[in-house]
N, C-alpha and C positions, 0 to 999 in steps of 0.2 A: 467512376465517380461514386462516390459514401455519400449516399442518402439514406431516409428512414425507412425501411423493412421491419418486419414482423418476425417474430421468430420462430425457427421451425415447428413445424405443426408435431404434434405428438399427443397421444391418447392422456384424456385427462383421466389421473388416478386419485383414489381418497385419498386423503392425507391423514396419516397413521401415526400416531407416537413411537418417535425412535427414540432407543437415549442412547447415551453420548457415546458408551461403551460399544453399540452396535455400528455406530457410523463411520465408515473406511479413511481413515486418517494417514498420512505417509509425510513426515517428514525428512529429505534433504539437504544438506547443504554441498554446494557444487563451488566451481569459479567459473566466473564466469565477465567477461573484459578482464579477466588476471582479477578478481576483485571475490573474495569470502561473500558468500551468495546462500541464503535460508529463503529455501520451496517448501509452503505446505499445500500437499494436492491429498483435496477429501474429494470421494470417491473412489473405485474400484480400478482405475485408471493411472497407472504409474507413466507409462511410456505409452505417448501418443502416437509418437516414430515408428515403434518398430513392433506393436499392435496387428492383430491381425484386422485386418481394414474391416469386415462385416460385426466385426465388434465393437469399432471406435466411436464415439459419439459424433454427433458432426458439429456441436456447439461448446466451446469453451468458453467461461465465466473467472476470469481475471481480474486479481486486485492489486491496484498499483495503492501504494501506501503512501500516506502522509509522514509528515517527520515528530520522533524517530521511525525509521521505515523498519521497522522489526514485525515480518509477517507474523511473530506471535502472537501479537496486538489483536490480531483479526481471526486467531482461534476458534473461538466464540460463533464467531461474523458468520465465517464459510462454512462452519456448524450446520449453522440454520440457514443459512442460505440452500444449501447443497441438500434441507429435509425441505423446504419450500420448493426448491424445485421438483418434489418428489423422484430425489436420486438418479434423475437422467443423464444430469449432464455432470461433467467435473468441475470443480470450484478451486480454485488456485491462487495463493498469494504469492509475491515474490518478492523478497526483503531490498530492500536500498543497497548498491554496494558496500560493504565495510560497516553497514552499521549492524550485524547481528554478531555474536563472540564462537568464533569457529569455533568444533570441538578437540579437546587433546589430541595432538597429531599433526592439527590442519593450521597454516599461517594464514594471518587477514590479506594478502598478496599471493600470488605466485609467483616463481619464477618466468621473466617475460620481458618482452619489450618495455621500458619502461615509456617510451610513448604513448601506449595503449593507456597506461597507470596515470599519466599527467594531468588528464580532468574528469576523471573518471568517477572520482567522488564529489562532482561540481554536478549543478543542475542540467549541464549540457554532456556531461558523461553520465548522467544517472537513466533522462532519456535513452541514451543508446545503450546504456547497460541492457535496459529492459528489450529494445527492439533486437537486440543479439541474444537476448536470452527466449525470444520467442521466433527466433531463425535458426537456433539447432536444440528446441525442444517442443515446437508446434508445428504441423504440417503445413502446410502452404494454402492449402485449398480450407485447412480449418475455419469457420465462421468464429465470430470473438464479440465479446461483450467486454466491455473493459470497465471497472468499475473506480475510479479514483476518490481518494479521498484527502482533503487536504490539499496540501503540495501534490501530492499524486493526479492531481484536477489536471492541475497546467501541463503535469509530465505526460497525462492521457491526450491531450491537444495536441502537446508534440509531438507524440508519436504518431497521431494521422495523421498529422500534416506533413512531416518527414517520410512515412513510409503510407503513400495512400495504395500501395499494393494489399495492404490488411484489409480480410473481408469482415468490420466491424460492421453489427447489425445496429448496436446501438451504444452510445457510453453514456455512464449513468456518472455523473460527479457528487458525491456528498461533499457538505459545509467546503465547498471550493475555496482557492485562495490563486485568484488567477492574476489578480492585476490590484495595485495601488496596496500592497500587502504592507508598506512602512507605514502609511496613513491608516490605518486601525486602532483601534484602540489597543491590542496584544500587541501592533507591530509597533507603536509608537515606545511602548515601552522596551520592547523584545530586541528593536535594531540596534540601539547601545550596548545594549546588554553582551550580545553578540559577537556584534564586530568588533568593539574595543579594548571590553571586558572579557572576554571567554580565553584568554591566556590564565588570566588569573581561576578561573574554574579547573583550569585542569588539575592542580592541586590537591584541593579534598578532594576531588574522585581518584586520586591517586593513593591518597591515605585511607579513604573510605574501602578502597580494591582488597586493602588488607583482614579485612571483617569478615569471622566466618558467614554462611550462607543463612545462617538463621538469624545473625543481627542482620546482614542486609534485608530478608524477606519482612523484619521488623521495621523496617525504616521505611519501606517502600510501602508497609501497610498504615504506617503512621501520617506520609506524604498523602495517602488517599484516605482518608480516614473521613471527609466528608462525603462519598460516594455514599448513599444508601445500601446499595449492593455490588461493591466493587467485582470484578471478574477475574478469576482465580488464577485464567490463564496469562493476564494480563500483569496478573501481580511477577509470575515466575518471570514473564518475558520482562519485566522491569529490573531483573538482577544484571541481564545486560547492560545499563545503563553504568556500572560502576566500574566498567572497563574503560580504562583511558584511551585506546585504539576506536575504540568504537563510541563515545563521549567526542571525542577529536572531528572524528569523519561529521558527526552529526551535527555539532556545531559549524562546521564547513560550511554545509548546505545551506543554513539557513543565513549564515553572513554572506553566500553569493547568488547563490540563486535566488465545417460541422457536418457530420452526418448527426441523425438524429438522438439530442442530447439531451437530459434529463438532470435538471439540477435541484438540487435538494439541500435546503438552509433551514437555519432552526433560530426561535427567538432570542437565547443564548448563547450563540454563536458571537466572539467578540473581533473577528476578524470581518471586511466590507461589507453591504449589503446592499448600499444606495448604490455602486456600480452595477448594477445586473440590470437594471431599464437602460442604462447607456449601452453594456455589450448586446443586449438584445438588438439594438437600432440600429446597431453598425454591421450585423449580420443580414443578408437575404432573407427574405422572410420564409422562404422553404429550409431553411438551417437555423433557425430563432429557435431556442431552448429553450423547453420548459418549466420553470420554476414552480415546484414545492415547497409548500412552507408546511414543519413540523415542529410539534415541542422538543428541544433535544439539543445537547451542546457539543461541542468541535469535538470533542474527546470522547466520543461518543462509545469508542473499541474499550474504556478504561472501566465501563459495568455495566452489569448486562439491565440493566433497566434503568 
């Protein structure tokens, strides 16, 4: 049973200014359900598998991503996440199926059952994407922190509750979107938009596709141009966005789709907030969440301050 524990004990060290340049970064992309798949594992920790075991950390720190699920988004994140933990443990993002733009060589599919492919970019293929991608790339006995954000909230639900074999210590949900997501203010506008409208979107991202890489990184500085300090790495991983394959999957997801939990909303958040005293009432009181409140809006990966 996934209750609340503590997490491994280990000697407290000073915390040191790293920069960026020093901090072990290793980017990825695999397949993984037949589905174009971007890993970024910071830390010194490539393969957990096949690791010499007196080396391996015994705690994992995973980000399940909101939409679009482009682990570029969380560059920045697992940065400082991975120097907060004073570099113990490994910190890992893992992209949405189909939504990151493989590199030259690599198809957004594989060859494969197309079975497997049938909802694979759906919210109910996106969870098992992820539970398959930490069944032949995490040890079994590994402990897990799972941290979601976003859509990644609900998809971190469902992966304990589908796979309660996971020894998650704790999951951590930022600005959640678990339930009642058309009744928002983003979703009230966003679910037309969507589902009825997004044929018509694929167009200019198709015409836009043709622009070299300097007008796009222009446009996507101009779309963020109210951020105070927008994040660099967020701006690159925005060029993604101008692929129609990867534009397609993402609009998908969004026209279809306790052990001890820690939820974290911000005043600017314009997705629910009045739900969270109701899920709280309908849980046990040994699994009722914690809720945080901080200044800080959904889009939190989009600048670093």
């Amino acid at each position: 049973m996934l209750g609340a524990a503590e997490l491994p004990p280990g000697e407290a060290a000073s915390m040191r200014p790293v920069s960026e340049d020093q901090i072990p970064l290793h980017e990825e992309f695999i397949y993984c359900c037949g589905a174009a798949t971007q890993v970024l594992k910071c830390g010194p920790w490539r393969d957990l598998l096949n690791g010499e075991s007196t080396d391996l950390p015994r705690l994992l720190f995973l980000i399940i991503p909101g939409n679009p699920g482009l682990a570029g988004y969380y560059r920045t994140f697992i940065q400082a996440l991975y120097c907060g933990l004073n570099q113990q443990y490994p910190v890992w993002a893992v992209s949405h199926a189909g939504h990151c733009k493989p590199p030259s060589g690599m198809e957004m599919t594989e060859d494969t059952d197309m079975k497997e492919l049938e909802d694979i970019f759906g919210l109910h293929g996106q969870t098992e994407h992820k539970l398959d991608f930490l069944r032949k790339n995490v040890p079994k006995d590994m402990k897990l922190v799972l941290i979601g954000h976003s859509i990644g909230c609900y998809i971190t639900l469902e992966m304990m509750k589908r796979a309660s074999e996971l020894k998650v210590l704790r999951s951590v949900l930022l600005f959640p979107t678990i339930e009642r997501m058309a009744q928002s203010p983003k979703g009230k506008f966003m679910t037309p938009l969507l589902c009825k409208l997004r044929y018509i979107l694929y167009m200019p991202v198709y015409l836009l596709s043709f622009l070299p890489e300097r007008a796009k990184t222009s446009l996507v500085r101009f779309a963020l141009r109210g951020l105070k300090c927008p994040d660099e790495a967020s701006i690159a991983t925005s060029i993604n966005l101008f692929s129609v394959d990867c534009t397609a999957d993402i609009l998908l997801r969004d026209c279809r789709w306790l052990v001890s939990t820690t939820i974290l909303r911000g005043d600017q958040d314009g997705f629910p907030r009045r739900g969270y005293p109701a899920l709280r009432e309908r849980l046990p009181a040994r699994f009722r969440p914690r809720c945080q409140q901080r200044d800080g809006c959904h889009d939190y990966t989009l600048a670093t301050r």
